[in-house]
N, C-alpha and C positions, 0 to 999 in steps of 0.2 A: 334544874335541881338534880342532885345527885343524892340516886337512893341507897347505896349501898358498893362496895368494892368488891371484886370477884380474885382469888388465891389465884393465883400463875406462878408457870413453871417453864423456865424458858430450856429447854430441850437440844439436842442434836440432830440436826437433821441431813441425811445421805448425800450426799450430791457424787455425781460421777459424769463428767470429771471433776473433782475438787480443786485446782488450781488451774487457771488458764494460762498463766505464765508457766507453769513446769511441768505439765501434762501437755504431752505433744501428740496425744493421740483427739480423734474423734470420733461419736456415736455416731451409727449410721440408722439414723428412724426408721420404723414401718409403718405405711400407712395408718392409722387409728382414726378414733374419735377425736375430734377439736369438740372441747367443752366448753372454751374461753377464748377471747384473744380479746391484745390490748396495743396501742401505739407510743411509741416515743418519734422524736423527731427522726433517729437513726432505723427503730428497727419495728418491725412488725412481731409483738410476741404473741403465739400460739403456745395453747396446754392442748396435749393431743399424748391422753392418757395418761400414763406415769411422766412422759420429755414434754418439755420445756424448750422452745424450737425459737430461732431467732433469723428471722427474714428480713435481708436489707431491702430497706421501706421502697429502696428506688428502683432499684435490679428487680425484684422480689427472691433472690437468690436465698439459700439455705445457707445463713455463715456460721451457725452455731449452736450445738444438740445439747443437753441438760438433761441428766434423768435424775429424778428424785426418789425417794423410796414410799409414796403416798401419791397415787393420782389426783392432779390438781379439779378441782370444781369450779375457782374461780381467778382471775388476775386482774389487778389492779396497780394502775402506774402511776408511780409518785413525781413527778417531774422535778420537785424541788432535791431533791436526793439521788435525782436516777436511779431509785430502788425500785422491784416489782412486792408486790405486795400478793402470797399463793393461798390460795385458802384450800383446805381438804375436811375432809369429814370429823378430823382428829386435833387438827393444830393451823394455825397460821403460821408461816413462813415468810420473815423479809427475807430478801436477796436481792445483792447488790449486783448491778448489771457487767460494770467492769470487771469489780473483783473478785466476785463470786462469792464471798463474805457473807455466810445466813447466820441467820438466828430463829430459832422458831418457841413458838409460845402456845400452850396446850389450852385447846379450844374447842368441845366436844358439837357445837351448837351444828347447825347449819344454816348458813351465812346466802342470803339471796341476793344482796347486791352490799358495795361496800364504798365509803366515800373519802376521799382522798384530800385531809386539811392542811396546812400548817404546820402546825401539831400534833393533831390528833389524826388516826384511822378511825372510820364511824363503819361500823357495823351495824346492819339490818337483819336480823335472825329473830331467835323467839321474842327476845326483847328487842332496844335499842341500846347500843352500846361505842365505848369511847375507849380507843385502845393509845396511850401514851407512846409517842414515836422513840423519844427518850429512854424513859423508865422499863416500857412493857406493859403497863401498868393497865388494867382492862377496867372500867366501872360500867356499870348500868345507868343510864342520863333519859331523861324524859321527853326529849327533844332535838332533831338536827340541826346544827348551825345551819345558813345560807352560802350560798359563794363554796361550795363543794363538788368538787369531782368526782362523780358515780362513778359506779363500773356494776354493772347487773348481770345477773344468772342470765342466757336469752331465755323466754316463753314463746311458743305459739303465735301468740298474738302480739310479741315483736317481729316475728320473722313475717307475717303477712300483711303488716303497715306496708311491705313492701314489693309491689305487685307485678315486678317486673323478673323478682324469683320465682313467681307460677310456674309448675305447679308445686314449687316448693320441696322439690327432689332431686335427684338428678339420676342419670341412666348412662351405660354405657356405651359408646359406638360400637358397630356389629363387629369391624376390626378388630377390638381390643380383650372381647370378652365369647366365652360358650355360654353364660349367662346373661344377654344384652336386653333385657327386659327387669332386672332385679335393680328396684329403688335403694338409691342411696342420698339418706334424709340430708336435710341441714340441723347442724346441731349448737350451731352456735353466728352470733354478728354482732361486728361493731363499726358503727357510723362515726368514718372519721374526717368528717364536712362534704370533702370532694369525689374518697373514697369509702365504697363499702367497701368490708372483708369480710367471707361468708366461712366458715370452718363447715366441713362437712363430715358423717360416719362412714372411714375408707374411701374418698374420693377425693381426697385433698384438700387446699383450701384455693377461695377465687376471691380475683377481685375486680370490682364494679366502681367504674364509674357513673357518679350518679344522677348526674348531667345526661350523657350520652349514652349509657346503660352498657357501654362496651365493657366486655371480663375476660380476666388474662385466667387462667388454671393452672396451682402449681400442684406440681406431681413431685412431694418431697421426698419418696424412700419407697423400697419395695413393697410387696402386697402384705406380708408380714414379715416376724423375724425369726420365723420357724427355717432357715435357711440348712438345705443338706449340699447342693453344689455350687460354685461357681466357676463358670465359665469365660473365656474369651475368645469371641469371632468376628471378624470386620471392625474390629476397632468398638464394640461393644461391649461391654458385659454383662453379662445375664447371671441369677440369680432364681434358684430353684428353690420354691416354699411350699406349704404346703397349699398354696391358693392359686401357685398358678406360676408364670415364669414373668419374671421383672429383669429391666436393661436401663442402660444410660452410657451415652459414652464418657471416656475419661475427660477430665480438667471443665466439666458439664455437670450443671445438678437439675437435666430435665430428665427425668425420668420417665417409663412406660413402661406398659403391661401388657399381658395376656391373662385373664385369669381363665380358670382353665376346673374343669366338672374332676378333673381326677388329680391321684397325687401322684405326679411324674416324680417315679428314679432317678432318671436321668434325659436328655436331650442333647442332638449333635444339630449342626448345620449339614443339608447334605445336598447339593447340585442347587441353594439356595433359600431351600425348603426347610421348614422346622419340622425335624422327625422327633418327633418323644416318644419314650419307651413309659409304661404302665399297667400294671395289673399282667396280664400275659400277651399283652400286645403293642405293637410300635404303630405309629399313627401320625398322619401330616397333617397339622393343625396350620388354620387358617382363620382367625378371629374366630366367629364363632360356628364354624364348620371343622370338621373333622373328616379325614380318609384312614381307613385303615390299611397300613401294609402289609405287616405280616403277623400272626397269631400262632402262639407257643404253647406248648403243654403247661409248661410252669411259668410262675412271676419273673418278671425282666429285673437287674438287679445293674446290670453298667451299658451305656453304650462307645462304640468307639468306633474308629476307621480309617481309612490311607485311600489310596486313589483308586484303588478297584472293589474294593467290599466295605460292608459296612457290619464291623461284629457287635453281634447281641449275648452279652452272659446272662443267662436264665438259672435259676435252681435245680434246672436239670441238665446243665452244662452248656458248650458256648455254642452259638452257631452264627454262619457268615453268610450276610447276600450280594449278589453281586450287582453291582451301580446299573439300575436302571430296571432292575428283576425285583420283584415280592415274595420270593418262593426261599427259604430259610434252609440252610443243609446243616446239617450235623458238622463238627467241625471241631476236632482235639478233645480238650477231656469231655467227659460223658458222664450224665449221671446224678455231678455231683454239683454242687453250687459254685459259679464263677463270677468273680467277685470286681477282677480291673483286669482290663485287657491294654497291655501298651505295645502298637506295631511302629517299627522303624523300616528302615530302607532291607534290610538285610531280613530283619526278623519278627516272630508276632512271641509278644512273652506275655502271659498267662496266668493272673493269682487265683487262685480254686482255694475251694473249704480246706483240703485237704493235702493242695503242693502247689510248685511254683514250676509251670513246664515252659519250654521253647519249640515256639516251629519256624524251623530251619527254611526259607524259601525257596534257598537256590536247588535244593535236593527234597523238598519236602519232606522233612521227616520232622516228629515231636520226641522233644523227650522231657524227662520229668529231672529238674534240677535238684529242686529242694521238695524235704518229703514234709512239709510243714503249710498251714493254712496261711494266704497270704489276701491282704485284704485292699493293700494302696502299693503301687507302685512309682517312683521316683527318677529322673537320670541324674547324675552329674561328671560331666568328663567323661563319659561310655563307663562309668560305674554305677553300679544299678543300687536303690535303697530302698526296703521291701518293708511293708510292716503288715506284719504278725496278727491273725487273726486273736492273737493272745496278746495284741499291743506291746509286740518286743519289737525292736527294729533287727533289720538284717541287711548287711552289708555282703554284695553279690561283685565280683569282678568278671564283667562279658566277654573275656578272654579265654576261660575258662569256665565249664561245666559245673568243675567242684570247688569254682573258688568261692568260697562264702564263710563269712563269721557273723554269730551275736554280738552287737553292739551294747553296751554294758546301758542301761536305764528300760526305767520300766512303765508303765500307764501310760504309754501315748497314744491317742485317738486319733491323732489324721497324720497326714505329710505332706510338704508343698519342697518346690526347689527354687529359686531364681540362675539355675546353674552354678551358682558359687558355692551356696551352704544350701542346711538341708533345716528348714523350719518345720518344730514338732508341735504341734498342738496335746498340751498335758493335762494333768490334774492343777497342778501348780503352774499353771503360767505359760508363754509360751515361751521354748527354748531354740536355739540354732546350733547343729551341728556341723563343724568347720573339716572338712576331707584333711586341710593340710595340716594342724593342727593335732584332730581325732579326740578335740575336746568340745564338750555341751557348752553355749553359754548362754544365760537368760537373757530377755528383755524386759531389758526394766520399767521400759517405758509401756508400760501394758501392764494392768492390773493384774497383782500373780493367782488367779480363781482359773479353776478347770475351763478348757477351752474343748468341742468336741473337732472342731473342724477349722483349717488353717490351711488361707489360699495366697500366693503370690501372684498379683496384676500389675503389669508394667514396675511404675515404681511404689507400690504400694503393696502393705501388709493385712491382709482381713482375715482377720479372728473370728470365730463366731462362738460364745458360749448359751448358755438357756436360755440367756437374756438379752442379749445383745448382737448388736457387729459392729466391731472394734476396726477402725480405718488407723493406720498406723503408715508413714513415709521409712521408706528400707532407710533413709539418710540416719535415722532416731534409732537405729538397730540397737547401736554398742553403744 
């Protein structure tokens, strides 16, 4: 019996990306909370926070990221439609799995499990309730049909039916972590006959078979997505957050970590050893042991190096050690905050607060090029591309001393090269400047919202804004 009909408003709701067909980029997850997950024949979906994550069921591979603008509470799969069904504190969301196609329908209740008809979606929240697949149409109903397909909130006392999750947390290997004692719960399971799949808070998600109890762990994305650098060494790449350093190699979506007690600056590879620079000291981490090397008057702000030193810019200017020594010398500007250091074969060139110097090897001598604060340094073709503690770009020719010009555009945040062009991270989007050209061009293929940081890896493009990391193929450039 039907007591009454409930007003609805079927709404817009974010998705990023919005087209799978013409959106050639992808979100790169960070580790989160799994609050949900649910199966289809093809794919394993995970809600893990605001994304929306799609794991081929067989691989358990990562083939496809979804961020919404409401973190999801719950998912529920419709088989007959291949639609996911998202429930959030605010609204219910269909969405279609191929096409990306939502719709969403304003639903303030909270929704503890949901069942999957026919016809109808049946919600279990304050009332019982019957939401038309068709229409939208939500009424209040007295009773659930039979012959329905749940998908429930987990409790507690789902997760310890199951006794082979004892003790129902999980922990890190002493490798992997300076914290290797700090639990990380389960926060969500679904029983999908042969296998479990367990979502966990920041550990990933695993899977159990339920037979044999054997579990695979996948490691979908960095420790978060507070990302200041990334790097490549050995065919890795690593990625600096604020929790710690994360890697994966390319055309691979296994990932790994370090998470790590401080917030690294920055970090080099050096005679094999992971040296991170933090707070005023650099330090050889080793899962969860620590050595320190060497210790500065002031905060460490870059690291770099060539085959006999290893230079450290601090806030009190730069200093170098030599491969195999702990002992930090004083070394070019002084005093003042240095910011990127880039050495080649010939020379070590220098961004400071306050100018842009060269030291010369063959005759050791420094000079000071440009009398302006320089924050990221660039090559292309032995031409130098400098950006401006005032986010101006500056174009420098290494033939000369005085050759340098301002580059006409303004608010750019970072800069990357692939040797060919000169990729800017903006306000508006990311842009690529062309040498032979000497004209800016956007990428379109990248959503045009402020970016602060813009890295080139092999053949790919990583964006990073407040909210994301934007994986983009250099092929999707122009």
């Amino acid at each position: 019996m039907i007591n009454f009909i409930l007003c609805y408003t079927i709404l817009s709701v974010t998705i990023v990306p919005q087209n799978p067909f013409l959106d050639h980029y992808t979100i790169i997850p960070p580790l989160g909370t799994i609050t949900s997950i649910a199966t289809s024949p093809q794919y394993i979906f995970a809600a893990s926070d605001n994304y929306l994550l799609f794991f081929n069921k067989h691989t358990l591979t990562l083939e496809k990221t979804v961020y919404l603008d409401h973190a999801i509470n719950l998912i529920g799969y419709d088989q007959q439609y291949d639609d996911l069904w998202l429930f959030n504190t605010t609204s219910i969301v269909r969405f279609a799995v191929t096409s990306y196609i939502s719709r969403e329908y304003t639903f303030s209740e909270s929704v503890t499990r949901c069942g999957i008809g026919i016809d109808y979606v049946y919600l279990d929240a304050s009332q019982k309730y019957s939401l038309n697949k068709r229409t939208g149409e939500i009424k209040v109903i007295t009773s659930f049909p039979e012959n329905v397909k749940w998908h429930k909130k987990t409790t507690n006392s789902d997760i310890q039916q199951y006794r082979y999750l004892t003790p129902y947390y999980y922990m890190d290997d002493s490798k992997e972590s300076q914290v290797p004692f700090q639990h990380y719960s389960i926060t969500s399971i679904y029983d999908d006959g042969l296998w479990l799949y367990v979502g966990t808070d920041q550990f990933g998600l695993l899977q159990y078979n339920t037979v044999s109890w054997q579990k695979t762990r996948v490691i979908y994305g960095p420790l978060d997505h507070t990302i200041t650098k990334i790097k490549k060494f050995d065919n890795n790449i690593y990625f600096i957050s604020s929790s710690g350093v994360s890697y994966y190699v390319p055309g691979t979506s296994n990932w790994k970590y370090q998470r790590l007690l401080h917030d690294v600056t920055d970090f080099i590879w050096v005679d094999n050893n992971l040296i991170i620079g933090f707070e005023n000291r650099t330090a050889r981490a080793q899962g969860a042991l620590e050595f320190t090397v060497s210790n500065f008057k002031t905060s460490i702000l870059c690291l770099s190096s060539d085959a006999q030193y290893t230079y450290v810019g601090t806030k009190s200017g730069l200093y170098r050690i030599a491969k195999g020594s702990s002992e930090p010398l004083q070394f070019g500007p002084a005093q003042n905050p240095v910011h990127a250091v880039y050495p080649t074969d010939d020379a070590i060139y220098v961004g400071g607060e306050f100018g842009f110097y060269k030291y010369t090897k063959a005759d050791e001598h420094w000079s000071e090029i440009i009398n302006q604060g320089i924050k990221d340094i660039a090559e292309i073709k032995n031409e130098f591309y400098l950006l401006g503690v005032n986010n101006q770009l500056i174009k420098y020719w290494n033939s000369s001393d005085t050759g340098w010009i301002l580059l006409p555009y303004f608010n750019i945040y970072d800069i990357d090269t692939d040797s060919e062009v000169l990729y800017c991270a903006s306000y508006a989007g990311v842009y690529y400047y062309e040498p032979t050209t000497e004209f800016y061009k956007v990428i379109f293929d990248l959503p045009r919202i402020r970016y602060d940081y813009i890295f080139v890896i092999g053949d790919d493009i990583l964006a990073v804004s407040n909210q994301h990391i934007y994986r983009l193929s250099i092929a999707y450039r122009d």
